[in-house]
C-alpha positions as CSV (number, residue, x, y, z in Angstrom):
1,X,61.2,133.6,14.3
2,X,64.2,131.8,15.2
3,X,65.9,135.3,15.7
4,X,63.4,135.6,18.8
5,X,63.8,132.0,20.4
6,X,67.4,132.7,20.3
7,X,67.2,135.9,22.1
8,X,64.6,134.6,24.4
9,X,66.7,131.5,25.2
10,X,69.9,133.3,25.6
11,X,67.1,135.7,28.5
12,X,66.4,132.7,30.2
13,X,69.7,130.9,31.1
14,X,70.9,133.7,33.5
15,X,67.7,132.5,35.9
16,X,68.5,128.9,35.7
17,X,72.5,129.6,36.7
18,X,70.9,131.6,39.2
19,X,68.8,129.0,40.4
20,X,71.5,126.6,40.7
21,X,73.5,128.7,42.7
22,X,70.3,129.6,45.2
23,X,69.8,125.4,45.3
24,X,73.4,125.0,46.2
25,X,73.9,127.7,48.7
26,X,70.2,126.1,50.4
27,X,71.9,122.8,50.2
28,X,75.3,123.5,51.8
29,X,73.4,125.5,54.8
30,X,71.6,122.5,55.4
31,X,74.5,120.3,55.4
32,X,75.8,122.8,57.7
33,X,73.1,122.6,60.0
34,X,72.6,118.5,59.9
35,X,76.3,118.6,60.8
36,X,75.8,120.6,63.8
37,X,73.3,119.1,65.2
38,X,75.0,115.4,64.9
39,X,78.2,117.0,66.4
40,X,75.8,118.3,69.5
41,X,74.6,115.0,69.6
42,X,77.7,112.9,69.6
43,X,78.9,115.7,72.2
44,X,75.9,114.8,74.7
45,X,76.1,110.9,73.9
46,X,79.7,111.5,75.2
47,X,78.9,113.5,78.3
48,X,75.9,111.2,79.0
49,X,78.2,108.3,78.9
50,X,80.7,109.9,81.3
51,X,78.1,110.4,83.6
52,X,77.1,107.1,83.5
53,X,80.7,105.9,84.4
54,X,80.4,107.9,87.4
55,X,77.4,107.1,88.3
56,X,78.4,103.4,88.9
57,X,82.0,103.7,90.0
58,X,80.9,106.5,92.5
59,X,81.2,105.3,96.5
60,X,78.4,107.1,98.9
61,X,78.1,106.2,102.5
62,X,75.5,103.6,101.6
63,X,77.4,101.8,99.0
64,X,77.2,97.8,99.5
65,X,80.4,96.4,98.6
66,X,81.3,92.7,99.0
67,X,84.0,91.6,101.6
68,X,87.3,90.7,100.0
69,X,86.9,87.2,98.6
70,X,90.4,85.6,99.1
71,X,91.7,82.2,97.4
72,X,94.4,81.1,100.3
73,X,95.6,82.3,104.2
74,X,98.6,81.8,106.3
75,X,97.0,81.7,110.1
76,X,94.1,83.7,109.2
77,X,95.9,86.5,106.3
78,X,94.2,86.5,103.4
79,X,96.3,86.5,100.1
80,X,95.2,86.1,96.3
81,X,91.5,88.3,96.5
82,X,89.3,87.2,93.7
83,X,88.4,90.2,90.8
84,X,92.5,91.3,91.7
85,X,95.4,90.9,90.5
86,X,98.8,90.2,92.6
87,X,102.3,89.3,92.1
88,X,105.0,87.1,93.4
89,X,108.8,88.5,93.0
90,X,112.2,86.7,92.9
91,X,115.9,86.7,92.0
92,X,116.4,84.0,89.3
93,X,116.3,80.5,90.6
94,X,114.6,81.8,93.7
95,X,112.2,79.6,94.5
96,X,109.1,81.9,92.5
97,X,107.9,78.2,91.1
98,X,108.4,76.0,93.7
99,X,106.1,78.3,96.2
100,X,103.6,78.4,93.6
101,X,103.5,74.3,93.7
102,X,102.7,74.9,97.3
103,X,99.9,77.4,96.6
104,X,98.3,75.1,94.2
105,X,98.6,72.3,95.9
106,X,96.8,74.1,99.2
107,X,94.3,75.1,97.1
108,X,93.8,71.1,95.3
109,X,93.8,69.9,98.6
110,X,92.4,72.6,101.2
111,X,95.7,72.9,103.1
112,X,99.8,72.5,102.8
113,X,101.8,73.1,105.7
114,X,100.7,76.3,106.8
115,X,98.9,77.4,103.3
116,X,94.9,77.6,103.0
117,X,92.7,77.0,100.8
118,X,89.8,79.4,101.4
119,X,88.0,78.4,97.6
120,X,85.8,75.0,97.3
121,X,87.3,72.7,94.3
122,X,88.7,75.9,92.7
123,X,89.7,75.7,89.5
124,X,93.2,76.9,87.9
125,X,94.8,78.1,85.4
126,X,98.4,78.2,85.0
127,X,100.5,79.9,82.3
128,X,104.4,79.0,82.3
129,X,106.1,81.3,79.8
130,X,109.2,80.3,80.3
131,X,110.6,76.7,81.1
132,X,110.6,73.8,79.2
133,X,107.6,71.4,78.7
134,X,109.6,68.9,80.7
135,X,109.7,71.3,83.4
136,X,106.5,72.2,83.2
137,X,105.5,68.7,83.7
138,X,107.2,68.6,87.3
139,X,104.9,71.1,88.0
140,X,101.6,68.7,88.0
141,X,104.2,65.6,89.3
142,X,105.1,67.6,92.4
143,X,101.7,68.8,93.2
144,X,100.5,65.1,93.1
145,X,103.3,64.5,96.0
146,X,102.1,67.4,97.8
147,X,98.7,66.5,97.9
148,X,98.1,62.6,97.1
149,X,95.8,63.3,94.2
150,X,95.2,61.5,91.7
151,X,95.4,62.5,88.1
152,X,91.7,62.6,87.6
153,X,91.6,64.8,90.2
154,X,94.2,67.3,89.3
155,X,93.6,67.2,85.4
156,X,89.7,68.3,86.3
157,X,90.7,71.3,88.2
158,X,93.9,72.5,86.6
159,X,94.5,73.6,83.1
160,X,98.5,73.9,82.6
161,X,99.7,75.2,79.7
162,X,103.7,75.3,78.3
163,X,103.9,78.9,76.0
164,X,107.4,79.0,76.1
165,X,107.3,78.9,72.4
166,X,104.2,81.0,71.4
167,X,104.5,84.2,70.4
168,X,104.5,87.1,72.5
169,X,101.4,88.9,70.6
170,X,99.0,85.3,71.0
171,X,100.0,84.8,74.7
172,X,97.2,87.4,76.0
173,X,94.5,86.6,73.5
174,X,95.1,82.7,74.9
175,X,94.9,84.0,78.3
176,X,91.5,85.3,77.4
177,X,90.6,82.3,75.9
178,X,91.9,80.0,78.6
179,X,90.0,82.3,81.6
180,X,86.6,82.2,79.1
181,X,86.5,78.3,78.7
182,X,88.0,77.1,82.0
183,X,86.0,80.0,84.4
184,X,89.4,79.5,87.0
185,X,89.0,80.7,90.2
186,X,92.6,81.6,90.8
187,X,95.5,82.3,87.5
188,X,99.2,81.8,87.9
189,X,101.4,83.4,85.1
190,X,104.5,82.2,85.4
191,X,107.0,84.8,83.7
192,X,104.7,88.0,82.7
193,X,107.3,89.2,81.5
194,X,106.9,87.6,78.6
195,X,104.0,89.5,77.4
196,X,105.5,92.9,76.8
197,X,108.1,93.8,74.2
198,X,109.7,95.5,76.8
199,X,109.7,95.5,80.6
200,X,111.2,99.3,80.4
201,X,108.4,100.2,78.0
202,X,106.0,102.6,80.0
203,X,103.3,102.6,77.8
204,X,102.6,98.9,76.9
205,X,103.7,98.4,81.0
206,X,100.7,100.3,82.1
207,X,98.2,99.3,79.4
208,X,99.1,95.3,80.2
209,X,98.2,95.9,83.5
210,X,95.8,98.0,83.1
211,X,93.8,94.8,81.0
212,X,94.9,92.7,83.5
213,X,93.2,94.2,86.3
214,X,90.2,94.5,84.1
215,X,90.2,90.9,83.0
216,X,90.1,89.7,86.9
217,X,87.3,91.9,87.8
218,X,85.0,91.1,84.6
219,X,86.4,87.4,85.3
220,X,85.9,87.3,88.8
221,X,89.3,85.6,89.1
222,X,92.6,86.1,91.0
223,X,95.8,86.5,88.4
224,X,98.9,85.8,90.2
225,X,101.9,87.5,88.2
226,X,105.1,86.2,88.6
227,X,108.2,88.7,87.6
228,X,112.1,88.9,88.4
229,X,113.6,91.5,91.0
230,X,116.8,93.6,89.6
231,X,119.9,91.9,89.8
232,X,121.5,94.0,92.5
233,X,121.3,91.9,96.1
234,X,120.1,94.6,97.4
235,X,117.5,95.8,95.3
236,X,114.4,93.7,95.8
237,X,112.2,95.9,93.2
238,X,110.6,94.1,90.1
239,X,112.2,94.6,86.9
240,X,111.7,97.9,84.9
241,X,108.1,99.6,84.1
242,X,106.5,96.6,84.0
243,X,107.4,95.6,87.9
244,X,106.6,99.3,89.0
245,X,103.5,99.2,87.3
246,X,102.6,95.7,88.9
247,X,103.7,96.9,92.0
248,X,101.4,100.0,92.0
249,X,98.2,98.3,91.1
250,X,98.7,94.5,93.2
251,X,96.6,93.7,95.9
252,X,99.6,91.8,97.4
253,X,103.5,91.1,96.8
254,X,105.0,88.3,97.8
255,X,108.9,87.8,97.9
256,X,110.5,84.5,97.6
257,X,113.9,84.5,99.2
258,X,116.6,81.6,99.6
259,X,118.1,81.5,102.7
260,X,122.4,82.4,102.3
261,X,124.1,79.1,102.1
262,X,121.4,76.8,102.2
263,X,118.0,75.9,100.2
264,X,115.2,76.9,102.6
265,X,112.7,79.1,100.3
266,X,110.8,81.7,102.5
267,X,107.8,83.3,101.0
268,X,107.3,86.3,102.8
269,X,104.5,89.7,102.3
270,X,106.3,92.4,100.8
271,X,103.7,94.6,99.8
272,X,99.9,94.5,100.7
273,X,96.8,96.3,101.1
274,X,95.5,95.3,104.3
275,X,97.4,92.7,106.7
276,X,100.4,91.2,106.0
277,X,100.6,87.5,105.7
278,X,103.4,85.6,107.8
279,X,106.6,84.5,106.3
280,X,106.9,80.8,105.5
281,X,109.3,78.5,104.4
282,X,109.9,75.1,102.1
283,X,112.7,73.5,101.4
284,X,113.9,69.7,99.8
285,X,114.3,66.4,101.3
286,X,116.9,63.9,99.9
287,X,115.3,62.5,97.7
288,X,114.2,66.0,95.8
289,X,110.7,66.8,97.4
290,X,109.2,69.6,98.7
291,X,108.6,70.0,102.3
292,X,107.9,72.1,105.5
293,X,111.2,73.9,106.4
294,X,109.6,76.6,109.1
295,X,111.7,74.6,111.4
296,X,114.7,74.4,109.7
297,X,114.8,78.4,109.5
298,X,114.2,78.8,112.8
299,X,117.2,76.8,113.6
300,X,118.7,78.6,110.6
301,X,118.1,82.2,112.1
302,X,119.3,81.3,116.0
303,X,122.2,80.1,114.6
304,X,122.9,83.3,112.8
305,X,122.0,84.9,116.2
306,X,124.1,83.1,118.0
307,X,127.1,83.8,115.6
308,X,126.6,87.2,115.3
309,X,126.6,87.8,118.9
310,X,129.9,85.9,119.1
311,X,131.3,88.4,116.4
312,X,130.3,91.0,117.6
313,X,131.5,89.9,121.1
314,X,134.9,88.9,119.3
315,X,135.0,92.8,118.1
316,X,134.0,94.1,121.2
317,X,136.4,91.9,122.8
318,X,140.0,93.1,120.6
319,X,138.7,96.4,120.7
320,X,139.1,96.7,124.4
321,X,142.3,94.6,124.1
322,X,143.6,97.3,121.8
323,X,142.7,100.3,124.0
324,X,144.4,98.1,127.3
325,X,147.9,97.5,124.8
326,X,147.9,101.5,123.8
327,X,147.2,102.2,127.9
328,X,150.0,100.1,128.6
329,X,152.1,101.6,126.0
330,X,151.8,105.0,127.7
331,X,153.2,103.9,130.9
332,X,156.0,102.3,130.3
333,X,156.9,105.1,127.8
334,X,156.3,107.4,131.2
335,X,158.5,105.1,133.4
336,X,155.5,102.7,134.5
337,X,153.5,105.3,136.8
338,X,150.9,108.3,135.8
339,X,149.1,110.3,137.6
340,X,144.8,109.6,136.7
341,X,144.6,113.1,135.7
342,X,147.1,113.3,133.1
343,X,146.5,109.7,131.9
344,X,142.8,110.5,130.9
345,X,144.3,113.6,129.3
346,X,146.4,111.3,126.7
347,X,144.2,108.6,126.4
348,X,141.4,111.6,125.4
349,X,143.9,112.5,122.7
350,X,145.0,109.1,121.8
351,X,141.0,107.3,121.2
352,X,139.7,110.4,120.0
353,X,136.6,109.9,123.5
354,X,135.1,112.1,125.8
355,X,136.5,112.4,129.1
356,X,133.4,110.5,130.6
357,X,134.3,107.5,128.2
358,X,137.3,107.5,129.0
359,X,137.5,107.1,132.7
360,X,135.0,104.8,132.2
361,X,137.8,102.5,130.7
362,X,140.2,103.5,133.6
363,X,137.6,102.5,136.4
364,X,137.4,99.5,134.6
365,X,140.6,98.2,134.0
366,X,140.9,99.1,137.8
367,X,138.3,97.1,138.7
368,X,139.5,93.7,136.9
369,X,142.8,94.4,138.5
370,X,144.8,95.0,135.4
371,X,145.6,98.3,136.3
372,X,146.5,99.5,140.2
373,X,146.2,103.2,141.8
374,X,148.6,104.1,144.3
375,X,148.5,107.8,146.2
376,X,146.5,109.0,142.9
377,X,149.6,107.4,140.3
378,X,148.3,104.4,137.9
379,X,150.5,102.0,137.2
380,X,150.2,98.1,135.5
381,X,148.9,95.9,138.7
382,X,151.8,93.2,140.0
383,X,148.7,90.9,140.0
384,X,148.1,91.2,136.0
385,X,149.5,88.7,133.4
386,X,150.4,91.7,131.2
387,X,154.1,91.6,130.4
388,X,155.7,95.2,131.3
């Protein structure tokens, strides 16, 4: 008897390995399948959601969009659009802060010097990354002079903060936190440098701006970035990846500039994408305080005229001198008399001019009676001063 069990149990237990492969194989093809048909569906969620993103950033003929909202104006030029971002450029110690003071303190109190507030009690926010909290302080002091506000006034519409000291990877998370609770209408970051590693890094450049631009638009806020121009006098581009970045994406550039030998600041449009605002300029009274210097660079720039005409006049003036002294030269080295002919010839040779240019400078000197023609021979006139 137990003879057959055993044989019949050692029949069965082919079937059941059999049946565990069969319940294997079934269960792998359905795995197979279920992953299939989640990949197909993550695959059409994707393409669904692309769609979508085109859907609304897609501009037809009928699109409504909303005129450009802007925060201040300079005799009717918009600058500082809402939902933007923009950028104010310098040398070091160029007057990138003080013109801020001005902006802030046109938008406190509706209008400084030639600045405009367009906003109704805006509100601001105002990051300073890089001076001390002492400095920082003049900032509020100096808007209270420009305006006449009181502290209530200024303290309920402007939120400073002094992040010289924070860390570089909290200053955009604060940012974010400072836009969410205060709801500003217009943000000044003073030294965006500061939140990159690296100004030269391309990647981290583009991705700062990048959130930048997205935090104005979701914000409905104007971020005004301040960054340094290279250090060549003639190179008035902002540092490294970061400045090119910020360049390409800005609604508008401004340039603050100090006038050569003096310390008239003139804010002028460098870059923007509709009309240029005007140039205008600030400067410091005795006693340290920041006032209207449009003026004072208007003087400024006649004066520079005037100068520069009196150089170049003073050039103009030795040249022709020279050319009379070499003319001279030639006839007494030819015993005081040549014919016109041949004294065009040398002087052709001698200043390197065309034959038109250079009887042009014989007629002339014959004209003023330094030189005299006699029977077709020049000579040095007896009326000249010239010694011969």
């Amino acid at each position: 008897m137990s003879e057959v069990i055993k044989h019949e149990s050692e029949n069965v237990q082919p079937t059941v390995g059999l049946a565990g492969q069969v319940g294997n194989q079934a269960q792998t093809v359905k795995d197979i399948v279920g992953e299939a048909v989640k990949q197909s569906t993550e695959e059409e969620q994707q393409r669904e959601r692309l769609r979508q993103v085109l859907r609304m950033t897609r501009i037809r003929t009928d699109t409504e969009v909303p005129p450009e909202e802007y925060a201040l104006e300079v005799e009717g030029k918009g600058i500082f659009a809402r939902r933007d971002i923009h950028a104010i450029k310098a040398k070091q110690k160029a007057g990138k802060t003080t013109a801020l003071k001005v902006c802030m303190a046109a938008l406190l109190r509706g209008e400084v010097f030639r600045v405009k507030s367009l906003l109704e009690r805006p509100r601001i926010v105002y990051f300073d990354t890089e001076q001390s909290r002492t400095d920082t302080k003049f900032i509020l002091e100096d808007v209270a002079r420009l305006t006449g506000l009181g502290p209530e006034v200024i303290d309920s519409q402007v939120a400073l903060y002094s992040l010289r000291r924070c860390d570089r990877e909290d200053l955009y998370p604060l940012l974010g936190q400072a836009i969410a609770d205060e709801k500003p209408d217009v943000v000044f970051i003073d030294g965006i440098v500061e939140f990159v590693a690296s100004f030269n890094d391309e990647s981290e450049s583009k991705q700062l701006i990048h959130d930048m631009l997205k935090l104005s638009d979701d914000s409905n806020c104007a971020i005004v970035c301040v960054l340094h121009t290279n250090k060549a006098d003639e190179d008035h581009n902002m540092r490294g990846h970061l400045g090119t970045m910020l360049a390409q994406k800005a609604s508008t550039v401004l340039e603050c500039k100090k006038e050569r030998g003096s310390s008239v600041i003139t804010v002028s449009c460098s870059e923007a994408r509709h009309q240029e605002m005007p140039d205008w300029s600030i400067t410091f009274d005795e006693e340290g305080r920041i006032v209207d210097a449009d003026e004072l660079r208007r003087q400024f720039i006649e004066q520079r005229r005037v100068e520069l005409q009196m150089k170049r006049q003073e050039t103009v003036e030795k040249e022709r001198q020279e050319r009379l002294d070499k003319c001279v030269a030639i006839l007494r080295d030819k015993g005081g008399a040549v014919s016109r002919k041949q004294l065009t010839a040398i002087l052709i040779n001698v200043f390197g001019r065309e034959r038109s240019t250079v009887s042009s400078y014989i007629s002339g000197w014959l004209k003023e009676g330094v030189l005299a023609e006699t029977e077709g021979m020049i000579q040095v006139s007896n009326n000249s001063d010239i010694p011969f």
